[in-house]
C-alpha positions as CSV (number, residue, x, y, z in Angstrom):
1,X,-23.1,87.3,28.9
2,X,-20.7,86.2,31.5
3,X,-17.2,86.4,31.0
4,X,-16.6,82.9,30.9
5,X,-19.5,82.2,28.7
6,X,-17.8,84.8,26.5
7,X,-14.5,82.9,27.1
8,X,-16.1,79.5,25.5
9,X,-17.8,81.0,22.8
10,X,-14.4,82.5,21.9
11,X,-12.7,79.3,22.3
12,X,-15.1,77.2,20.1
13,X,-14.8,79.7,17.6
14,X,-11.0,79.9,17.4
15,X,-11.4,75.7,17.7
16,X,-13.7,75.9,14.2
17,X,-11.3,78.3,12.8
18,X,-8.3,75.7,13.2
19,X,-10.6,72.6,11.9
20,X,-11.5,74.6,8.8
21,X,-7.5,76.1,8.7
22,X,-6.7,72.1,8.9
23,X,-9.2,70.9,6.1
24,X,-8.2,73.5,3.8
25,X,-4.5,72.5,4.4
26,X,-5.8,69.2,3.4
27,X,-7.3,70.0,0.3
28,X,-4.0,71.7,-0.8
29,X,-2.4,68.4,-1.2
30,X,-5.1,66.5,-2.4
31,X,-5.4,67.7,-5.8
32,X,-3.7,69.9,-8.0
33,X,-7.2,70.4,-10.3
34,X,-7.7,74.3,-10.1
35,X,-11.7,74.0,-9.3
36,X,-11.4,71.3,-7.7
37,X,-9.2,73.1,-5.1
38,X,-10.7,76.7,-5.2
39,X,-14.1,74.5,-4.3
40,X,-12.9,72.5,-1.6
41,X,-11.6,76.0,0.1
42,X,-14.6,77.6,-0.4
43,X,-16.9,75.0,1.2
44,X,-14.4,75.2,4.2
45,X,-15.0,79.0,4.4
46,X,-18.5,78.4,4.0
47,X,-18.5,76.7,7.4
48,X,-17.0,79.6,9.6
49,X,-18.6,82.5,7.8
50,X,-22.4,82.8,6.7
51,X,-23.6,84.8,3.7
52,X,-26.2,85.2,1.4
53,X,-23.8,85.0,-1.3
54,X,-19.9,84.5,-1.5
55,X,-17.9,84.4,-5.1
56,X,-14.6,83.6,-5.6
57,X,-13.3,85.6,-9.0
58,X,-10.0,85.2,-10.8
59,X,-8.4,88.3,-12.3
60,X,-7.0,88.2,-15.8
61,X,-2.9,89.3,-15.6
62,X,-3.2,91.3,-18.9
63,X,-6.5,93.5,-18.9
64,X,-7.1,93.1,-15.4
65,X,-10.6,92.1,-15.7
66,X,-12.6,89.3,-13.2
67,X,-14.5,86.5,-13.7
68,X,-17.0,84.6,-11.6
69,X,-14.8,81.3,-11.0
70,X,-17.3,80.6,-8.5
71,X,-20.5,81.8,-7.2
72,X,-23.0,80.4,-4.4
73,X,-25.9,82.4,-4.3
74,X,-29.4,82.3,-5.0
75,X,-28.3,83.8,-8.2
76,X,-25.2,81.5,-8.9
77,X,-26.2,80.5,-12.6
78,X,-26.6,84.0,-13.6
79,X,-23.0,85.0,-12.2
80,X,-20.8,82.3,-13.0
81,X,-18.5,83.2,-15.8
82,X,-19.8,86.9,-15.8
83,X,-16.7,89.2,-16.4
84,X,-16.2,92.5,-14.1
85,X,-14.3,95.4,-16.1
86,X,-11.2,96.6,-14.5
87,X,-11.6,98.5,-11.4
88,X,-15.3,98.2,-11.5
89,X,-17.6,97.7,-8.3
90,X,-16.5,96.7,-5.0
91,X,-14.4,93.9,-6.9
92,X,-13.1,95.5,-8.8
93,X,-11.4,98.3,-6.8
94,X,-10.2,95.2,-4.2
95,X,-8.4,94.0,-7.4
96,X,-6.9,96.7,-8.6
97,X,-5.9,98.4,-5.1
98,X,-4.8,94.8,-3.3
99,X,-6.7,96.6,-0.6
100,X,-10.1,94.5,1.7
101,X,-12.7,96.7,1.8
102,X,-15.6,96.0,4.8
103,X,-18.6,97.7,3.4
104,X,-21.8,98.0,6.3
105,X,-24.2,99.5,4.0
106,X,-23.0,99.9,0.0
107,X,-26.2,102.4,-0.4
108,X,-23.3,105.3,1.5
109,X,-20.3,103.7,-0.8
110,X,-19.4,105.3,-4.1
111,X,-17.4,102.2,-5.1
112,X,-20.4,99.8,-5.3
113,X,-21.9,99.2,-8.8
114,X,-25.7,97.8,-8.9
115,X,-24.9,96.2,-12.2
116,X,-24.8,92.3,-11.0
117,X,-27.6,93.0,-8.9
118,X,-29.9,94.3,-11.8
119,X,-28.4,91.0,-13.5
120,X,-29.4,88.7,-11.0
121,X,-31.9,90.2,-9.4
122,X,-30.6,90.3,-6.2
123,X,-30.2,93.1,-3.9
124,X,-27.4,93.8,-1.6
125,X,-26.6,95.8,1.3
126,X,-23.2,94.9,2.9
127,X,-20.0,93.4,0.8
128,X,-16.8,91.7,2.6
129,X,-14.0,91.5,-0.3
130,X,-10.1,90.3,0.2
131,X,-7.5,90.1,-2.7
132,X,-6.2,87.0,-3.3
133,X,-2.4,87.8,-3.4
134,X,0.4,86.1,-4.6
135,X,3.5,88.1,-3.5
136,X,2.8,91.5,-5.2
137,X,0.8,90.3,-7.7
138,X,-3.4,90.0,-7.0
139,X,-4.7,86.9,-8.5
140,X,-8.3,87.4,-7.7
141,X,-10.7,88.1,-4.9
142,X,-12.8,86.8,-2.4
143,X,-16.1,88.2,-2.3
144,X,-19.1,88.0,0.7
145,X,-22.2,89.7,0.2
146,X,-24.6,90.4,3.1
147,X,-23.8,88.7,6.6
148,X,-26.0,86.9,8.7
149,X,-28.9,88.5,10.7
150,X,-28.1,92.2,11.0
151,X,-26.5,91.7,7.3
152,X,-23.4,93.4,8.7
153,X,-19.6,91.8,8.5
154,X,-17.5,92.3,11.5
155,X,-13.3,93.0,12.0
156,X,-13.3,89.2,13.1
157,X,-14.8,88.1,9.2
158,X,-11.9,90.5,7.5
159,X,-9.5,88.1,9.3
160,X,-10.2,84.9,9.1
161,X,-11.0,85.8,5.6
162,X,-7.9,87.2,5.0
163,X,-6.0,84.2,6.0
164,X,-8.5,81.8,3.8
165,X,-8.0,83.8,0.9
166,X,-3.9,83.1,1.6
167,X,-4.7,79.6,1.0
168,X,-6.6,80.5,-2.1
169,X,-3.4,82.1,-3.4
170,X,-1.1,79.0,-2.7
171,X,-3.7,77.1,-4.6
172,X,-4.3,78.9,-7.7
173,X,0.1,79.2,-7.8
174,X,0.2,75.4,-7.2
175,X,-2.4,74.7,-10.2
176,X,-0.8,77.3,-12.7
177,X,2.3,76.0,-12.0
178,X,1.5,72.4,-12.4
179,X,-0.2,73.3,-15.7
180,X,2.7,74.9,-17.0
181,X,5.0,71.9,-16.3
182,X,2.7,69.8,-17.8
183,X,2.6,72.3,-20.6
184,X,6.3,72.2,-20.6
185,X,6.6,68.1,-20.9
186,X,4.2,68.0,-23.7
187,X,5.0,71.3,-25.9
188,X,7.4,71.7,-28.6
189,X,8.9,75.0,-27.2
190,X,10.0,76.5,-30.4
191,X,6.8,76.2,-32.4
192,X,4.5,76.6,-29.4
193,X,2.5,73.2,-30.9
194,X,2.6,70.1,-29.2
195,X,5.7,67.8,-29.4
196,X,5.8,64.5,-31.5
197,X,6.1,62.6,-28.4
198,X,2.6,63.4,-27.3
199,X,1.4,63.4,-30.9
200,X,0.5,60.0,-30.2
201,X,-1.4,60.1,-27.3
202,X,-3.6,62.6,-29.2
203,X,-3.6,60.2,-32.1
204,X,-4.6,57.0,-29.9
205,X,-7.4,58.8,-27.6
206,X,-9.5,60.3,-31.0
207,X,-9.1,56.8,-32.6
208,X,-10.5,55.6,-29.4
209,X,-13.1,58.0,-29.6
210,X,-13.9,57.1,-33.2
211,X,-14.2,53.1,-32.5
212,X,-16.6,53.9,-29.4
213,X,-18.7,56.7,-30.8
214,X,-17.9,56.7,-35.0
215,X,-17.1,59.4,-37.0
216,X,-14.1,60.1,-39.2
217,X,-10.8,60.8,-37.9
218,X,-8.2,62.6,-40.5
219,X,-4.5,63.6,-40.5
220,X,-2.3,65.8,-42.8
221,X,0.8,65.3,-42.8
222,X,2.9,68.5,-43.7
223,X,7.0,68.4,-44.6
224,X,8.7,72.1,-45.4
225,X,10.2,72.1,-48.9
226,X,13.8,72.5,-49.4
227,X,14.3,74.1,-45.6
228,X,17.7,72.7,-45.3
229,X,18.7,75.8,-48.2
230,X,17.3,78.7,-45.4
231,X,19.1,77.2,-42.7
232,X,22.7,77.0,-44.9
233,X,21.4,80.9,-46.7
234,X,20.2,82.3,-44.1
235,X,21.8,80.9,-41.0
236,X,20.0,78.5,-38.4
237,X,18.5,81.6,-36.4
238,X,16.2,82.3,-39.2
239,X,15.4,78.8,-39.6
240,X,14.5,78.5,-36.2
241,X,12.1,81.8,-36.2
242,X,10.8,80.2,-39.7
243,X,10.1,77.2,-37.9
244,X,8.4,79.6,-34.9
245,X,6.0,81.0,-37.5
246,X,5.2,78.0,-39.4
247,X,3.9,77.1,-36.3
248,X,1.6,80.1,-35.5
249,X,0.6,79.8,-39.1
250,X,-1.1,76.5,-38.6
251,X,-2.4,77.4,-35.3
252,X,-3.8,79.9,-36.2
253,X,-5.8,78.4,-39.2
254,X,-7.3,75.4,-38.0
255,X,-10.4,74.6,-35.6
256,X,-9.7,74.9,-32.5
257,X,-11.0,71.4,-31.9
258,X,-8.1,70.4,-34.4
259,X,-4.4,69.1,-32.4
260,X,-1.0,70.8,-34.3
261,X,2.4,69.1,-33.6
262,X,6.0,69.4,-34.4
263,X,6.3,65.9,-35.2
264,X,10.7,66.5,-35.7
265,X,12.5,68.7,-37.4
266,X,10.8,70.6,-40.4
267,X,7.7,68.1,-39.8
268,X,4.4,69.2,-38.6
269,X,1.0,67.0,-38.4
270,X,-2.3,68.1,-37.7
271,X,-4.7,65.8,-36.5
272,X,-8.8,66.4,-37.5
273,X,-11.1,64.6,-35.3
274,X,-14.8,64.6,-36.9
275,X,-13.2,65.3,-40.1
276,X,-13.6,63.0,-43.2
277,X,-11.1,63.3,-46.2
278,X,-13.1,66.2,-48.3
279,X,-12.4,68.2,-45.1
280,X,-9.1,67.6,-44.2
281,X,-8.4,68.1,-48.0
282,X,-10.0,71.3,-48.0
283,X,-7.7,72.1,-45.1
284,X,-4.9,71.6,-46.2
285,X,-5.5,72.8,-49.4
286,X,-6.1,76.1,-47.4
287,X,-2.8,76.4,-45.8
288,X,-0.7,75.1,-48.8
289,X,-1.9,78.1,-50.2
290,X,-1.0,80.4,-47.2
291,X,2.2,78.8,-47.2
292,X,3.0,80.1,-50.8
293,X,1.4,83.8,-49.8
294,X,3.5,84.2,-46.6
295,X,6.1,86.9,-46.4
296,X,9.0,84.9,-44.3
297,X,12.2,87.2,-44.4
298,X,15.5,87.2,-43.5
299,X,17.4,89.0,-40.8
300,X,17.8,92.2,-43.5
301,X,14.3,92.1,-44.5
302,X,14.4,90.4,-47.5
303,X,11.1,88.3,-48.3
304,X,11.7,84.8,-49.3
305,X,9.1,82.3,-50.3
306,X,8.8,78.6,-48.4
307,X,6.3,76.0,-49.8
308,X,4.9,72.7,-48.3
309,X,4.1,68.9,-48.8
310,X,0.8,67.8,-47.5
311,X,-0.1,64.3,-47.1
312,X,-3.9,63.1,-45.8
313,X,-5.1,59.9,-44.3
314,X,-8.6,59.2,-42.8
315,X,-9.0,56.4,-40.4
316,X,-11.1,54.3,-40.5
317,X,-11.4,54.8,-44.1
318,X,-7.3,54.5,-45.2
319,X,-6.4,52.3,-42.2
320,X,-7.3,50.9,-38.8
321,X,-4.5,51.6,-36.5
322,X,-2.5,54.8,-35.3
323,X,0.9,53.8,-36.8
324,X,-0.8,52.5,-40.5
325,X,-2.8,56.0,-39.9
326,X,0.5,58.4,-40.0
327,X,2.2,55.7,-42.1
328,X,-0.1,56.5,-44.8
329,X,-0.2,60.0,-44.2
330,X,3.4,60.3,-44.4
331,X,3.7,58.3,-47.9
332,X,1.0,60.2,-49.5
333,X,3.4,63.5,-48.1
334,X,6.5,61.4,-49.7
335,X,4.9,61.2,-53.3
336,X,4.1,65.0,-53.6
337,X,7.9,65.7,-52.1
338,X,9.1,62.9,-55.0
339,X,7.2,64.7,-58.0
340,X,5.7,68.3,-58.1
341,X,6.1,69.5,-54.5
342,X,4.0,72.7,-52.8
343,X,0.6,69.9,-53.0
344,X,-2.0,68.3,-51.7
345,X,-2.6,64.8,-52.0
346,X,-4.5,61.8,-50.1
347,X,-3.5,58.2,-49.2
């Protein structure tokens, strides 16, 4: 090859590298959806560098384990979702180390684990992996598996990767960021349940659910008993941590189809989609009664007990709007509050 045919081919290259550089730029600030980014990146990368299979895999902060995010391959439905134990394979030692790795033939390399290649059937004989890094922290990786032709990645393929995988870090940031905002605008911070504000929306869009498709929508309306005594016995930091694990209380004991919020002050609703009025009865019948078990204490570690009000309404059954829905709710909460207290009862 001539030096300047060698020249040109160089120059195309570096020309495809900045188109692809340009469109992944692009896709940064077209969309803050998470998949919708990673996807858009990795059909950009697709175009520079050819392989028989490439998989993008997000690494979990806590346990440090992977998980296919997304795999093209002839073996794609197999992988995707698949978790990799921390540290294991090629992957996994990319994670954990924050280090590429250019493998020529994993046959000679102890890292490599055959274990997703038993899964998928799929054999392979040369790996190009790159952490995704965010600052000092490794989000993911960036995994190729077995170049074109001689099957063998080169130095130039570590680059360019490298830099891609960059803009794979400022999107995953981006997305996790703009999900905790969101997160933020729509959370009651102290219970960790939605706010009352959004309570709505989540009202309106399972009513809209029920009219198109039918079903049963329910709500139970839940009101502390006699709270305002902890906050003036106790002092207002106990009432808040109260409040904190009333919260995780209810979470923790509905479906996770089921929508908890703060609705204001020592007010909580749970809304019940697909749920009649014998199952949110049986519901809420469930956590009056973990109410009255729970050990709350004080700030010296003395127990004290805290009941609750429950009020149900069913739409379409009690009424046929969102407000006469938690309007009824509410009364039927008012009459246990007016008579016996630490109940149950329906509109």
């Amino acid at each position: 090859m001539s030096i300047d045919t060698h020249l040109l081919k160089t120059l195309e290259r570096r020309n495809r590298e900045l188109e692809v550089l340009i469109e992944i730029g692009k896709a940064l600030t077209s969309t803050v959806d998470l998949e919708n980014v990673l996807s858009l990146i990795m059909d950009q990368l697709s175009r520079l560098l050819k392989s028989q299979s490439w998989s993008l895999l997000l690494r979990d902060e806590g346990s440090g384990e992977l998980t296919f995010e997304i795999a093209v391959s002839p073996a794609s439905e197999q992988l995707k979702g698949l978790k990799v134990a921390a540290g294991q394979g090629v992957a996994g030692w990319v994670a954990e180390h924050g280090e590429a790795l250019l493998i020529a033939d994993v046959t000679e390399d102890d890292r490599f684990s055959d274990h997703f290649d038993k899964v998928s059937s799929f054999i392979t004989q040369s790996v190009l992996c790159v952490p995704v890094r965010s600052r000092d922290k490794v989000l993911g990786v960036i995994e190729l598996v077995n170049g074109p032709n001689e099957k063998i990645f080169k130095e130039a393929d570590l680059q360019i990767l490298s830099t891609i995988s960059d803009y794979a870090a400022i999107a995953i940031e981006n997305a996790r960021n703009f999900m905790r905002i969101s997160e933020l605008v729509i959370t009651d911070d102290l219970t960790g349940l939605y706010n009352g504000r959004y309570l709505h929306t989540l009202i309106e869009e399972e009513i809209e659910r029920v009219r198109r498709f039918g079903g049963k929508l329910s709500l139970i309306f839940i009101d502390l008993d006699f709270f305002k005594k902890i906050n003036d016995t106790c002092g207002h930091l106990v009432g808040s941590r109260t409040l904190s694990e009333v919260g995780a209380l209810i979470k923790n004991n509905v479906r996770k189809i089921c929508k908890s919020a703060r609705y204001g002050g020592d007010e909580f609703v749970v809304v019940l989609p697909n749920t009649g009025k014998s199952g949110a009865m049986t519901l809420a019948t469930k956590l009056c009664e973990l109410f009255r078990a729970y050990d709350f204490r004080d700030d010296n570690g003395v127990p004290f007990k805290l009941t609750a009000s429950f009020g149900i309404a069913t739409f379409p059954d009690d009424a046929d709007s969102k407000d006469g829905l938690i309007r009824l709710a509410d009364q039927a909460m008012y009459r246990v509050k007016e008579t016996s207290r630490d109940a149950v009862l329906s509109a």
